[in-house]
N, C-alpha and C positions, 0 to 999 in steps of 0.2 A: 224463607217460607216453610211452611209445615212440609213439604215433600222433600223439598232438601236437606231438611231435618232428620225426618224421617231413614233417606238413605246414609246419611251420615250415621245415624244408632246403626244401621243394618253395618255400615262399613268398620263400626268400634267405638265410635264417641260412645261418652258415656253419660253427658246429660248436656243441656243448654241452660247460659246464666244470662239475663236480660242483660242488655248494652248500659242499664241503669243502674244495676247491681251496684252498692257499695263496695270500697274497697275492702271491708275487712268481712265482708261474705264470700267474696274472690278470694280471701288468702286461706278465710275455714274451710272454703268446700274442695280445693287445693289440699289443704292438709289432710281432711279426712279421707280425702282420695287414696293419700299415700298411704296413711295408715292402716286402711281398708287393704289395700295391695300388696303391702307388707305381710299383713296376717295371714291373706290366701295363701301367698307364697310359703308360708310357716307351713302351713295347713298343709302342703299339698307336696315339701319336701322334710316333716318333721312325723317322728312318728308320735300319736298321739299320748301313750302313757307312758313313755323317757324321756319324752323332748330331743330323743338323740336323730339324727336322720334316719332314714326310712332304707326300705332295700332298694327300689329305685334312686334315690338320691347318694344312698352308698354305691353301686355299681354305675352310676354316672360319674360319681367323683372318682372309684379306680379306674375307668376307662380315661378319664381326662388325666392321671397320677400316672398311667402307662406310659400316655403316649408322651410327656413331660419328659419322664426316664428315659424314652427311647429318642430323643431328641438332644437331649442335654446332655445325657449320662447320668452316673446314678444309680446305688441302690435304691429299692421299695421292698416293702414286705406287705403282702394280705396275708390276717391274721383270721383266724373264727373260732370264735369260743363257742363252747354250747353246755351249757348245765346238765351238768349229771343230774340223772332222778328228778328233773322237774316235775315230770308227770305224778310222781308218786304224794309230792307235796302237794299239786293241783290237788288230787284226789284227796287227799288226809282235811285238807284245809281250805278249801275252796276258790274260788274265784278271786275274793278280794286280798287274799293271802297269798294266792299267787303273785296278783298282778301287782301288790308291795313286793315282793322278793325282786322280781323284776325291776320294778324304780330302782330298789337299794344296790342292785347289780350296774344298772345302768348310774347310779349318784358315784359306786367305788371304782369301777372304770371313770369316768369322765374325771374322776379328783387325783387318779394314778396314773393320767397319761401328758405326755407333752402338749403344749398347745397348738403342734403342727401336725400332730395325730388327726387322724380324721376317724369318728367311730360312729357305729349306727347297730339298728336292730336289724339283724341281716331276718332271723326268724325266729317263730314261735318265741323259741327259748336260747335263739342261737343270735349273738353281739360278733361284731366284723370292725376289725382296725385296717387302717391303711397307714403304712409306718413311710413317711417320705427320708430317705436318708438311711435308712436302715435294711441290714441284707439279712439272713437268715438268724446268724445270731444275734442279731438286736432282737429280732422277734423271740426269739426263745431267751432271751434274758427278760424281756419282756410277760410271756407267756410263764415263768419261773415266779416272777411278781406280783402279780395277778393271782396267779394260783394264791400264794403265801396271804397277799392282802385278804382274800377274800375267804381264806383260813382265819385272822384274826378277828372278821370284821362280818359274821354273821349274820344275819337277818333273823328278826325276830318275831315272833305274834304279839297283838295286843294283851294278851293274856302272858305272855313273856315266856312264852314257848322258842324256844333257840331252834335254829332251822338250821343245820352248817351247811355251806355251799362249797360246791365243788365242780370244775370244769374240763372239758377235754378240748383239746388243741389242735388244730391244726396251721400251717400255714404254708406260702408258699413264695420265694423272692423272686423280685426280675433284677438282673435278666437271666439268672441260672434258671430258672425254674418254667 
């Protein structure tokens, strides 16, 4: 009936399909469900112009990366870069040339790290790795490569203005740190 219906949405259901429904309306609105839930979920732990995770969903994943290491054992390493002079590019070249440097920042991280790295846009202009397996000098063998890549590998304007990128470092391992 309509009221038990009704408490049902109030309790989380999210729609009612007639007892008659075909079965392959039953399997689309099943599908689109998931797809639909999938995207939120992007939505809500990706950041929007890297696609890399978000700072909330990076500092959930080293809160869950800690407590791993201190159960298991194990190096980790949290890493955070942060772009020299972004501001000054912001300024020279605006918005949309910022927020390219950034993608390409975020495209040469994601293609220069392992696939058990975990990286996100911690802020503004600062990218945050979680290094599973690795203690201080992996990061900084790490953070030595990054710097070097992102010497090679430039970011440009439309107009083909070279922009060189350059980062400061920090990080810190468990369980020394």
């Amino acid at each position: 009936d309509v009221t038990g219906q009704i408490e049902a949405l109030r309790a989380g259901a999210d729609d009612f399909v007639a007892e008659t429904a075909p079965p392959e309306l039953l399997l689309q609105a099943v599908i689109t469900r998931a797809e639909r839930g999938r995207r939120l979920r992007e939505m809500l732990h990706r950041d929007e112009l890297t696609g890399l995770l978000n700072h909330g969903a990076l500092l959930a994943e080293l809160e869950y990366a800690v407590e791993y290491a201190r159960r298991h054992g194990g190096p980790l390493a949290f890493v955070v870069f942060d772009l020299d002079r972004f501001g000054e590019v912001h300024e020279r070249f605006g918005q949309i040339v910022g927020d390219q440097v950034l993608l390409h920042v975020g495209n040469v991280f994601r293609s220069s790290v392992r696939a058990s790295d975990v990286i996100g846009r911690y802020g503004a202009e600062e990218f945050a790795m979680i290094l599973r397996g690795a203690g201080a000098s992996g990061a900084a063998v790490l953070a030595a490569k990054l710097r070097r890549v992102l010497g090679e590998q430039a970011a440009s304007t439309a107009e083909g203005v070279i922009i060189p990128l350059h980062v400061s470092v920090g990080w810190a391992s468990h369980p020394t740190d």
